[in-house]
C-alpha positions in Angstrom: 70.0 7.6 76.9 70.1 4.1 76.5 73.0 2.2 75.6 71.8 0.4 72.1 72.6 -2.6 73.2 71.0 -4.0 76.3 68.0 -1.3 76.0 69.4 -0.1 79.5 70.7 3.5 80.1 74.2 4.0 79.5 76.5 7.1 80.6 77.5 9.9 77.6 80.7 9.1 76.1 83.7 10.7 77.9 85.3 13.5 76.0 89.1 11.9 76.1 90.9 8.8 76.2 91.5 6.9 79.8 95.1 6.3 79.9 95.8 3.4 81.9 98.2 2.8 84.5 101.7 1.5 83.7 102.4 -1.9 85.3 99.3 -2.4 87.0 100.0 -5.8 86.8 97.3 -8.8 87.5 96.6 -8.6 90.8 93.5 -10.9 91.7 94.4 -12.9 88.9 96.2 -16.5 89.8 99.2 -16.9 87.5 99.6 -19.9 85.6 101.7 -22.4 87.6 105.1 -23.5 86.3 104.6 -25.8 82.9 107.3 -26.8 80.5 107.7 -25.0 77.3 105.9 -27.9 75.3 102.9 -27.3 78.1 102.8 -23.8 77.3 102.2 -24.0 74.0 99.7 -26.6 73.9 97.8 -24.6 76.3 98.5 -21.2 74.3 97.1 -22.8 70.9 93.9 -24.6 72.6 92.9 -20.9 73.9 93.8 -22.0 77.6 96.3 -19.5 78.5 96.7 -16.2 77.7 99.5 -13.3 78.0 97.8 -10.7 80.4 99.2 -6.7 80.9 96.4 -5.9 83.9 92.7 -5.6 84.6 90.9 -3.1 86.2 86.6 -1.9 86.9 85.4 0.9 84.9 82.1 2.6 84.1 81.5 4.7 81.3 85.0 3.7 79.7 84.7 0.5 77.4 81.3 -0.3 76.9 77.6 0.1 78.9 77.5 0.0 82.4 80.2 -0.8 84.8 83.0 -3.6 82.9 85.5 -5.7 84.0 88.7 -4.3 81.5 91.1 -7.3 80.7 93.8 -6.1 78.6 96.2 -8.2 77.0 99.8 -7.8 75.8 100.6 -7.8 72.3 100.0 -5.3 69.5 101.0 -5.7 65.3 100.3 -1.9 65.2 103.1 0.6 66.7 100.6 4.2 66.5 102.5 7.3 67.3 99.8 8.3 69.7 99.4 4.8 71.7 98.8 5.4 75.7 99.1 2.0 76.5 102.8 1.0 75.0 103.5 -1.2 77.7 101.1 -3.8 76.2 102.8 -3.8 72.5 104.8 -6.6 73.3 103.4 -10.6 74.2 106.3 -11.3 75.9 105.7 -8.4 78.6 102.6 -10.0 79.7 101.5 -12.6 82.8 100.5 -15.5 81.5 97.3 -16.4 83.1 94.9 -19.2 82.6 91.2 -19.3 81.0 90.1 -20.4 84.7 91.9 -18.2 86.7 90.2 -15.2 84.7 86.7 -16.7 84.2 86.9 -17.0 88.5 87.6 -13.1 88.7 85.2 -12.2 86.0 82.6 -14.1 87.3 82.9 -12.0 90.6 81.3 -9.6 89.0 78.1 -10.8 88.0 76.0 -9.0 90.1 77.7 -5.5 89.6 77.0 -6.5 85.9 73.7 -7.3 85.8 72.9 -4.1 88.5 74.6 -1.6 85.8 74.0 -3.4 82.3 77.7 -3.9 82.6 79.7 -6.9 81.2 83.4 -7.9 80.3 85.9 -5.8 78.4 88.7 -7.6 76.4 90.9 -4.8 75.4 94.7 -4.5 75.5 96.8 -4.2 73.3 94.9 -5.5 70.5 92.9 -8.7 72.0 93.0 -10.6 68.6 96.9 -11.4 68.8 95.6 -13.9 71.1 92.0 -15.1 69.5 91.9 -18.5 71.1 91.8 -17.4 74.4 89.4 -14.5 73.4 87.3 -16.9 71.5 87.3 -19.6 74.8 86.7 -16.1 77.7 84.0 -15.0 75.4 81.8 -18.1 75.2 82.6 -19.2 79.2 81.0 -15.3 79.4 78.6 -15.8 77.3 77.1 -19.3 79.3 76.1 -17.0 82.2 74.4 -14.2 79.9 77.2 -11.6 80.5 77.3 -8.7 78.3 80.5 -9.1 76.3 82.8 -6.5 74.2 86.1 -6.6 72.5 88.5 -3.2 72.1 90.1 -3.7 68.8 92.1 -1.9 65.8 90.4 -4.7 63.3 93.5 -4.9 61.7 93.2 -9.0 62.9 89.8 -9.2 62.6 90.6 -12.1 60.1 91.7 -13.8 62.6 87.9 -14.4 64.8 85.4 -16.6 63.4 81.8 -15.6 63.0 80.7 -18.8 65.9 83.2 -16.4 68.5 81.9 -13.7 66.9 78.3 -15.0 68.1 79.3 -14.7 71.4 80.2 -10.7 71.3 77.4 -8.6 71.8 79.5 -5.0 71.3 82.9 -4.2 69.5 84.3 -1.4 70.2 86.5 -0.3 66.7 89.5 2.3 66.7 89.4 3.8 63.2 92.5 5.5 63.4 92.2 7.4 60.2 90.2 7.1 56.8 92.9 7.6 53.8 95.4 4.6 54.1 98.5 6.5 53.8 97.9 8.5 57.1 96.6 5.6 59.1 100.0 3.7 57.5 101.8 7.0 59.0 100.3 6.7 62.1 100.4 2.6 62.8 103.1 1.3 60.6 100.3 -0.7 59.0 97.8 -1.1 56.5 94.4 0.7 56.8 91.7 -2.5 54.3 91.7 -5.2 57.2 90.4 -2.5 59.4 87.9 -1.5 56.7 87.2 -5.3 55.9 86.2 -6.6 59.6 83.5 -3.7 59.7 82.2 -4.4 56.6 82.1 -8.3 58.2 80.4 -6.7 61.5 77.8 -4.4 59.1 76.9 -8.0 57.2 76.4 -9.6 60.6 74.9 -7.1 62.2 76.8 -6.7 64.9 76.7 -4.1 67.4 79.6 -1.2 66.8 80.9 1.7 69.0 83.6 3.9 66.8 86.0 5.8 68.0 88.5 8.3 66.5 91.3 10.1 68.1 91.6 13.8 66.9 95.6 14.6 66.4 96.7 17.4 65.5 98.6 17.4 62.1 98.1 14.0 61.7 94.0 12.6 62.0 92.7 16.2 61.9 92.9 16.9 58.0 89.1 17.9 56.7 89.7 15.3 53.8 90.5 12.6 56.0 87.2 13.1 58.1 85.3 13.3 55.3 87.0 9.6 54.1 86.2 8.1 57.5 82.5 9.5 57.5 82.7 7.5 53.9 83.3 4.2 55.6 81.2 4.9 58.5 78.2 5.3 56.4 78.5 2.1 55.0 77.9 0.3 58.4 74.3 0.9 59.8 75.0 -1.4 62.9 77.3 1.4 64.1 75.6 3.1 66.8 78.0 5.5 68.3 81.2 7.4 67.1 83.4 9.0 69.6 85.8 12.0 68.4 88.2 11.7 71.4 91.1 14.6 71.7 94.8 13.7 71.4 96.2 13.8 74.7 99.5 13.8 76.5 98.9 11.6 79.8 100.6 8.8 78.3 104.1 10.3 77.6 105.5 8.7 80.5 104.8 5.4 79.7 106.9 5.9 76.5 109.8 6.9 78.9 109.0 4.3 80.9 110.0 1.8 78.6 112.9 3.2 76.7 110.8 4.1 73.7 110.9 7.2 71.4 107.8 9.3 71.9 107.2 10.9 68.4 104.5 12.8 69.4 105.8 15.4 72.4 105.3 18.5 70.9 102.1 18.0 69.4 99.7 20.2 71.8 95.8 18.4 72.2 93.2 20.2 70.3 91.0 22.9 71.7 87.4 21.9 72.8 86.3 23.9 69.6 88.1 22.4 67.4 87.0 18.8 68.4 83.4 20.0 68.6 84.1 21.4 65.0 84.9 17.7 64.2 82.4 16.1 65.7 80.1 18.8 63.9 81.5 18.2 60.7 81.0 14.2 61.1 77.4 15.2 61.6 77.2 17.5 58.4 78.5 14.6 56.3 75.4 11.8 57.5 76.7 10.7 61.0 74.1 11.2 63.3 75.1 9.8 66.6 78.7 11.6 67.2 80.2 12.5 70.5 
């Protein structure tokens, strides 16, 4: 199978979620040096200086081929089924420059080029911060690497279409098709989601969707049948994976003094995912995993 995007073969789409280790920090990365608070925001506004949770190599995780994962701290949304809550919050990140993390990205280049690989900015939601993700993705973009974004959408406002020039692959979370479940779920509103696709489909740039199956709360057949109602409207959209609800990131709730609302909900069966991603096929969408 090929990957869509770079015409070179990608892996199949895992069948869950990677939860991502708590506090693996920015190792490799050179924090910023000491600045004045009047520095720091200067340098935060031009896209200079960014607040970073961690980075880490994948393959077959956030995009074709093996990536460089940056993920960044801050997150409007607060979903009830989040792995990653230790990146909700700005303020819990490193800050870190825009050089200190093209020089570890650029590291990379050959792994990159080998795999059909590129740079991942995830986090969090990337676009709480889309000055520095505007200024990584066009230093990425001057020495042809393959670039993606991980993103909710709900701040998709917030990117230009020149940045988004410079993005070759966005992978979307649609969290749930009817807007009082994804408002149940997030704390927030389900249109900007549904208005930065519609702003990718007109562009025509490259989406991977993905859709996490929860039991009593994303699994209803009506809402299903409202996503496959948006998805149909996007024919850049080249992949859409149904991953199961899972309980790896409980911890990381604990972790932080958080309520997890979610601890009794048991993961659904392979069956019942595969019924899904069945069903998403029934209603027009073709490429489902």
């Amino acid at each position: 199978m090929t990957d869509g995007v770079s015409g070179l073969a990608a892996p199949e789409a895992l069948e869950f979620e990677v939860p991502r280790v708590a506090g693996s920090g920015i190792d490799g990365l050179t924090p910023a040096p000491d600045m004045s608070r009047s520095e720091h925001f200067e340098m935060v506004r031009a896209g200079r200086l960014g607040s970073i949770h961690s980075w880490e190599l994948v393959t077959a995780v956030d995009g074709p081929g093996s990536r460089m994962t940056l993920f960044l701290a801050g997150c409007p949304l607060r979903c009830l089924y989040c792995h990653n809550p230790d990146t909700m919050k700005m303020k819990d990140g490193e800050p870190v420059t825009l050089e200190a993390v093209m020089a570890r990205v650029f590291r990379y280049e050959r792994i990159f080029a080998a795999s059909g690989g590129g740079l991942t900015i995830s986090g969090g939601e990337p676009l709480m911060q889309p000055a520095f993700v505007a200024n990584i993705l066009a230093e990425a973009k001057k020495r042809g690497i393959h670039t993606a974004i991980d993103t909710s959408g709900y701040l998709g406002a917030a990117i230009g279409d020149d940045d988004l020039d410079n993005l070759d692959l966005v992978l979307l979370d649609v969290k749930s098709g009817l807007p009082d479940t994804y408002r149940a779920l997030t704390g927030r509103d389900l249109q900007p989601t549904i208005d930065f696709g519609d702003r990718l489909a007109a562009l025509g740039k490259a989406v991977w969707l993905r859709f996490v199956l929860v039991p009593g709360h994303t699994d209803a057949p009506e809402n299903i049948d409202a996503i496959a109602a948006i998805v149909r409207r996007w024919p850049n959209v080249e992949r859409l994976e149904v991953l199961p609800f899972h309980q790896m990131g409980r911890d990381k709730w604990e972790s932080i003094g958080a309520v997890y609302e979610l601890d009794d909900v048991e993961p659904p069966s392979n069956e019942t995912t595969e019924a899904v991603r069945q069903r998403f096929r029934d209603l027009g969408i073709p490429i489902v995993y």
